[in-house]
C-alpha positions as CSV (number, residue, x, y, z in Angstrom):
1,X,-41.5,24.3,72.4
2,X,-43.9,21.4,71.9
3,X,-44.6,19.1,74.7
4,X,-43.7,15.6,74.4
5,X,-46.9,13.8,74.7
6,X,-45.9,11.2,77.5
7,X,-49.3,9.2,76.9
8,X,-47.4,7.9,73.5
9,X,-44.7,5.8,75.8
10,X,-46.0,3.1,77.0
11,X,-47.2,2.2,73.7
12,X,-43.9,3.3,71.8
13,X,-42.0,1.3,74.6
14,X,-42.7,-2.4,72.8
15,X,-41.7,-1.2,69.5
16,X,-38.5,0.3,70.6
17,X,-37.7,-2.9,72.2
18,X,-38.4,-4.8,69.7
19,X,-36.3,-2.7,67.2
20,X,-33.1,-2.9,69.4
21,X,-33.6,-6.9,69.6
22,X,-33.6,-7.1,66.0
23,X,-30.4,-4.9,65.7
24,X,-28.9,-7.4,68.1
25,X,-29.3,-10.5,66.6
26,X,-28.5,-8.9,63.4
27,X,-31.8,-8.8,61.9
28,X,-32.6,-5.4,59.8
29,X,-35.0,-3.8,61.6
30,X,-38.9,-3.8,60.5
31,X,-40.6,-1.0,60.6
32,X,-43.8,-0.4,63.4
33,X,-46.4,1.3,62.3
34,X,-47.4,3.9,64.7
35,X,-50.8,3.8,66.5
36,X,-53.3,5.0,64.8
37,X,-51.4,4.7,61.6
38,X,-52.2,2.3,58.4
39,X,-49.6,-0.9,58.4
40,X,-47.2,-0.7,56.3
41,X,-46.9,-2.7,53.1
42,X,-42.8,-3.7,51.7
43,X,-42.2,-4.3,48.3
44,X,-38.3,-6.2,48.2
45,X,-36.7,-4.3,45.7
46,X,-35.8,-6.4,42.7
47,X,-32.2,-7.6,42.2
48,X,-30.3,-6.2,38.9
49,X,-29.5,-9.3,36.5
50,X,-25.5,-9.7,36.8
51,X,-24.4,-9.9,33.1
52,X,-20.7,-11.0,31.7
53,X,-19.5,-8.3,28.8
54,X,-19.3,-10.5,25.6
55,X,-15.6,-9.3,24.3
56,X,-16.0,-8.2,20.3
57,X,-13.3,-9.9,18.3
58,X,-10.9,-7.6,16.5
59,X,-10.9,-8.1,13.0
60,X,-7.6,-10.2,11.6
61,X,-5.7,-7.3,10.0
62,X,-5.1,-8.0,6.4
63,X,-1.4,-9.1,4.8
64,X,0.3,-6.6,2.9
65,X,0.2,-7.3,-0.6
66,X,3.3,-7.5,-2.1
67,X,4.0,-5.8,-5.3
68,X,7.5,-6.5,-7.6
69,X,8.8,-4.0,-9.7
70,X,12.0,-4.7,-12.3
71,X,12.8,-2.6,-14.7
72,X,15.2,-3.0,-17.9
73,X,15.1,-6.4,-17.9
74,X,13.5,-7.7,-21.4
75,X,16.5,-9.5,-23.2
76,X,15.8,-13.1,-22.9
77,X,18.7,-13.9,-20.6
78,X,20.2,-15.6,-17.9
79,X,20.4,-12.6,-16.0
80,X,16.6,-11.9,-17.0
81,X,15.8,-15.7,-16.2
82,X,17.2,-15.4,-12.5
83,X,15.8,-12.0,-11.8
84,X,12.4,-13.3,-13.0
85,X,13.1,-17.4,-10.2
86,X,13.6,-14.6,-7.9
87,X,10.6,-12.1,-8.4
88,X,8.3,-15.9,-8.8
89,X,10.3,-16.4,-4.5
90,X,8.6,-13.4,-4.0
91,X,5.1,-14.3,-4.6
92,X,3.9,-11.0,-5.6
93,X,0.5,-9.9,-5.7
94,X,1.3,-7.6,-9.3
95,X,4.8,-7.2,-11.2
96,X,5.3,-3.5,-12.3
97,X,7.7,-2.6,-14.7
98,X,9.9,0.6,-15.1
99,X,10.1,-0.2,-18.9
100,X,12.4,-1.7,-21.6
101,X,10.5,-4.7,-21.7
102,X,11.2,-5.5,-25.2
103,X,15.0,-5.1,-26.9
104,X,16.5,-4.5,-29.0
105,X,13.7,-2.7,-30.4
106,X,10.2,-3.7,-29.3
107,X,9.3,-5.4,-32.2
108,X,6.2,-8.5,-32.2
109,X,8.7,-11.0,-32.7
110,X,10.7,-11.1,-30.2
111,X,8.1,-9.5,-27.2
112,X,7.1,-13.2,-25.9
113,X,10.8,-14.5,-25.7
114,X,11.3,-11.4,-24.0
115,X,8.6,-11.2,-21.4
116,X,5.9,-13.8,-21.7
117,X,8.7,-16.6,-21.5
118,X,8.9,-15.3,-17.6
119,X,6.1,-13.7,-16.9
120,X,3.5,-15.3,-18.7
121,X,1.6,-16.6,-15.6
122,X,0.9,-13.0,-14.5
123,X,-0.3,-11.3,-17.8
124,X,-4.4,-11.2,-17.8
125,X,-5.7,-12.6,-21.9
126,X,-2.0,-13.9,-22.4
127,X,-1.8,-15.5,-26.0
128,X,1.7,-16.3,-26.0
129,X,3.5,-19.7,-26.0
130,X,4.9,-20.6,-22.7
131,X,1.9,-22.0,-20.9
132,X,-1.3,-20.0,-19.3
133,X,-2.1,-16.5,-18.3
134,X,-3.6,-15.3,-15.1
135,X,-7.7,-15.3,-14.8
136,X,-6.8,-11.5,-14.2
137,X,-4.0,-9.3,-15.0
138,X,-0.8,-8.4,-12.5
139,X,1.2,-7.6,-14.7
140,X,1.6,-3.6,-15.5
141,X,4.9,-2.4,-17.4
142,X,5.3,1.4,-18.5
143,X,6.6,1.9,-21.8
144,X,10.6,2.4,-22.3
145,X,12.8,3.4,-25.6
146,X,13.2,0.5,-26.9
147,X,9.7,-0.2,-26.5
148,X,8.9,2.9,-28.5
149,X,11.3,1.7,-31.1
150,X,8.2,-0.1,-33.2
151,X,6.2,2.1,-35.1
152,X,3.7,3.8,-32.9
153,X,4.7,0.9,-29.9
154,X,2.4,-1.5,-31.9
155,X,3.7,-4.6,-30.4
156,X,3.6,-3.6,-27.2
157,X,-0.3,-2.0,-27.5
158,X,-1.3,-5.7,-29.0
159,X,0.4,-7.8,-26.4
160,X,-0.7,-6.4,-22.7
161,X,-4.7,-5.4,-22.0
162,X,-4.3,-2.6,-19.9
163,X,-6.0,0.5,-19.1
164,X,-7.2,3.3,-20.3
165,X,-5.3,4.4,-23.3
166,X,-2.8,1.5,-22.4
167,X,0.1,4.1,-23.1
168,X,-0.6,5.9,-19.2
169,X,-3.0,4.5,-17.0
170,X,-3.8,4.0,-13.0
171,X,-4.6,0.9,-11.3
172,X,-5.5,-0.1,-7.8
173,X,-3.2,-2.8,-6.2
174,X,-4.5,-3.3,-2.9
175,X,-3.9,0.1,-0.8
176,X,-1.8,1.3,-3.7
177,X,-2.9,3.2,-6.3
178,X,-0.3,3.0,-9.2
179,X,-0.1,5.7,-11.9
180,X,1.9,4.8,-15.3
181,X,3.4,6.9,-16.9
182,X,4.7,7.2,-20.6
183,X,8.0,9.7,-20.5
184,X,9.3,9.3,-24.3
185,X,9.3,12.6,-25.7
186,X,7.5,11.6,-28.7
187,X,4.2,10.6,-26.2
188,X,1.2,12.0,-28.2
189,X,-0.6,13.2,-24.8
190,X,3.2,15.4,-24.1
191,X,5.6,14.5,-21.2
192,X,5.5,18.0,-19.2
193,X,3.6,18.9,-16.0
194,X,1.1,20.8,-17.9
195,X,0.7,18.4,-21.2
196,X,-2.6,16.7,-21.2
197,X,-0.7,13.6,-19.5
198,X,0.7,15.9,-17.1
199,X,-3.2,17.4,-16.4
200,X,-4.2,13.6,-16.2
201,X,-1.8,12.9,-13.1
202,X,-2.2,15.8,-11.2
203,X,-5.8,15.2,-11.1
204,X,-6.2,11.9,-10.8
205,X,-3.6,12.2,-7.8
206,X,-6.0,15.0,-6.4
207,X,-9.1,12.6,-6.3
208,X,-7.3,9.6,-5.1
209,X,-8.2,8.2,-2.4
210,X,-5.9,5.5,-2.1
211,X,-3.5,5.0,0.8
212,X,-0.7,5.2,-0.8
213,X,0.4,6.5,-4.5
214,X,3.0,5.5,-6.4
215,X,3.9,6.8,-9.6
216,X,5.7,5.0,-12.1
217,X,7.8,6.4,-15.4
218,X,10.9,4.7,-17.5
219,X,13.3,8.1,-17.6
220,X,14.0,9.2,-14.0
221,X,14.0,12.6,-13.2
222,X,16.6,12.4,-11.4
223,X,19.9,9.7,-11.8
224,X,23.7,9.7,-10.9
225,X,23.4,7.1,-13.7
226,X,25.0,6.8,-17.5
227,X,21.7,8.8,-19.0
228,X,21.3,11.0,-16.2
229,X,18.3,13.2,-15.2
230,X,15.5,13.7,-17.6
231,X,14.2,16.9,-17.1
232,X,11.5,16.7,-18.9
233,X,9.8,14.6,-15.9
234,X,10.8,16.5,-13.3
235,X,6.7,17.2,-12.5
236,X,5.7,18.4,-8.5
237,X,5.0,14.8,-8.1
238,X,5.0,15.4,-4.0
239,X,3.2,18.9,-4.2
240,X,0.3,16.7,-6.5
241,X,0.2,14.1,-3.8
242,X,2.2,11.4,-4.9
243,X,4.1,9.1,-2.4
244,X,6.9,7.5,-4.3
245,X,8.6,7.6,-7.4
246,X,9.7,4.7,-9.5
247,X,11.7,5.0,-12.8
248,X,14.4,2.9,-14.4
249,X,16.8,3.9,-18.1
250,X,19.5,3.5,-16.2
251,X,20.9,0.3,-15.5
252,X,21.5,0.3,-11.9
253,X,19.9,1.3,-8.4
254,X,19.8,3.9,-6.7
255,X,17.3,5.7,-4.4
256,X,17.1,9.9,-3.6
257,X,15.0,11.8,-2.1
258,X,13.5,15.0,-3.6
259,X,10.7,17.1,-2.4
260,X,10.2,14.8,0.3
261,X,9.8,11.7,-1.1
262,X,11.9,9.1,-2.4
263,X,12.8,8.6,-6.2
264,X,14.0,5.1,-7.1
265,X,16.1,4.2,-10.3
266,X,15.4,0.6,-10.9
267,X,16.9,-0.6,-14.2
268,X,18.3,-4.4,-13.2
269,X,16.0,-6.6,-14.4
270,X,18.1,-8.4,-16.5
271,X,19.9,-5.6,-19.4
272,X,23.6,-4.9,-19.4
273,X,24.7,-3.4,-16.1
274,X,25.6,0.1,-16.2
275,X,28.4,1.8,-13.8
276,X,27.3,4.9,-12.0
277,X,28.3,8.3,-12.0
278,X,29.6,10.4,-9.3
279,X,26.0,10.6,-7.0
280,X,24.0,14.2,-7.3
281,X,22.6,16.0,-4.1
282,X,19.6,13.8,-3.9
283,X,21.1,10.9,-3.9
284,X,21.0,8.0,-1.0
285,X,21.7,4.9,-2.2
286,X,23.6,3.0,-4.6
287,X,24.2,-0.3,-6.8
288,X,25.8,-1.0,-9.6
289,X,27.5,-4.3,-9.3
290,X,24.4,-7.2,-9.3
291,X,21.0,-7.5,-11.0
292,X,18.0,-7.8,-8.4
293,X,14.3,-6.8,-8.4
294,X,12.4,-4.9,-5.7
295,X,9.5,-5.4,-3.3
296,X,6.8,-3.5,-2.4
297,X,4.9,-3.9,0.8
298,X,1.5,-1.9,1.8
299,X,-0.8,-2.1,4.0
300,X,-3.3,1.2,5.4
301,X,-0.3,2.6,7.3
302,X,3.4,1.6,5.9
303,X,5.0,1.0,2.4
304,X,8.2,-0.6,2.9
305,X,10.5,-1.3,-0.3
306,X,13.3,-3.2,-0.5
307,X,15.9,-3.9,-3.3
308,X,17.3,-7.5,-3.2
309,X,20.0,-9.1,-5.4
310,X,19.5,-11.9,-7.2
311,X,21.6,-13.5,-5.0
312,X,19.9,-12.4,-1.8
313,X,21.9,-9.2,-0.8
314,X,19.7,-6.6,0.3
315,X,20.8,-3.1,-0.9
316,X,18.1,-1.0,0.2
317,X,15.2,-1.1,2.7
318,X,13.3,1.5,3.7
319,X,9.6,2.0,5.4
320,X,7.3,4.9,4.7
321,X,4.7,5.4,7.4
322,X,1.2,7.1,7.3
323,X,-1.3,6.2,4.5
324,X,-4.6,5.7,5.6
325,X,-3.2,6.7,9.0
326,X,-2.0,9.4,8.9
């Protein structure tokens, strides 16, 4: 063991004392330096800057746009008139159409009295009568029968720009990618899956990378309605990615759900009602007795649709959910 060196204690004995004071009085103590030992030198340690987090804002989500659709409705009507005061209450971002745009028979004469009279101020290079166009178009219609009724859909062709070959096309609407179709039989592209319209679709719903896609036709594939299914258009439209389908020919509402995904009949845009059958499987919802438009609603994550009665009843309102997120 090693021997405690007692010549250290008288001069350890001031030090002690002199820590033990400062412990009293609530001092901390400082060290002594030992005999014999260099002093000491201490550095105060420097005190962190206190700093306030600056909160990030969240970004202001944007509105949904707001998309009307009407179908059968070119007849230059009262019932056309108050479809189209209703769809202008809706303050849509685009108007789609499910077709018929132009009766009795799609001819050049009467396609501005049919559609430019109520629609003018949506249709981009308008050149009608009644008053200006928009600075870019929101107005996309598919082509119907009686659209198809002038040689080679002439009329029609001449009075909207639209894509592509103007007879199918796709266009962005916000989140929504919408893909027009053109289901007349006599369609030079072919109106089955594999037809080179039907090649067109699936691909261009394979590559989309829109948040939500809606495809858009005038024959429905399927209908409890006076024509019935046509099916000719009964494509995999959910195994190729679509979202929705919208069609019209018949000239009533109804909404089924096939594959998966709903299927909407929306032929009350202004032409004679039709009464409906007795409803198929498929089928969900349905209205016969009023003329009425829809709206669309899409932002990232929902689509909600609603069909609404020109005066104000609301038949059908439903909310898809995932897009973008899941």
């Amino acid at each position: 063991m090693r021997a405690w060196n007692h010549n250290l204690a008288p001069r350890l004995a001031p030090a002690l004392a002199c820590w033990l004071l400062a412990a009293c009085v609530g001092e901390p103590p400082r060290p002594q330096a030992l005999p014999g030992a260099a002093a000491a030198t201490l550095v105060p340690s420097a005190t962190p800057a206190l700093s306030t987090p600056v909160p990030t804002p969240s970004p202001t989500p944007a509105p949904p746009v707001r998309i009307a659709v009407i179908g059968d409705y070119g007849l230059s009507s009262p019932p056309e008139a108050a479809v189209a005061t209703q769809v202008a209450g809706l303050a849509p971002d685009a108007v789609v159409t499910t077709g018929d745009n132009n009766y009795p028979a799609g001819g050049a004469d009467t396609i501005d009295d049919n559609i430019g009279q109520y629609y003018h101020r949506y249709i981009g290079q308008y050149q009608g009568a009644y008053g200006p166009g928009a600075a870019e178009n929101r107005f996309f219609p598919v082509l119907g029968n009686h659209d198809w009724q002038a040689p080679g859909a002439q009329p029609y062709l001449d009075y909207f720009a639209l894509p592509g070959n103007e007879r199918y096309y796709q266009v962005d609407v916000g989140p929504v990618r919408v893909f027009a179709l053109d289901s007349m039989p006599g369609e030079p592209d072919g109106t089955t899956a594999d037809s080179v319209q039907g090649a067109w679709l699936r691909e261009g719903l394979a590559s989309s990378g829109a948040c939500w896609n809606v495809v858009v036709m005038h024959h429905p594939p399927y209908s409890s309605g006076l024509h019935g299914s046509s099916e000719w258009m009964q494509w995999p439209f959910a195994a190729w990615g679509a979202d929705m389908v919208l069609a019209g020919h018949d000239h009533s509402y109804e909404r089924l759900a096939h594959d998966g995904i709903p299927y909407v009949v929306n032929g009350l845009g202004g032409g004679a009602l039709y009464d409906l059958g007795p409803p198929i499987a498929e089928s969900q919802v349905q209205h016969d007795g009023q003329y009425g438009a829809m709206l669309l609603e899409a932002d990232a994550h929902t689509l909600r649709f609603q069909f609404v009665t020109v005066d104000g009843a609301v038949v059908d309102d439903q909310t898809l959910r995932g897009g973008c997120g899941g």
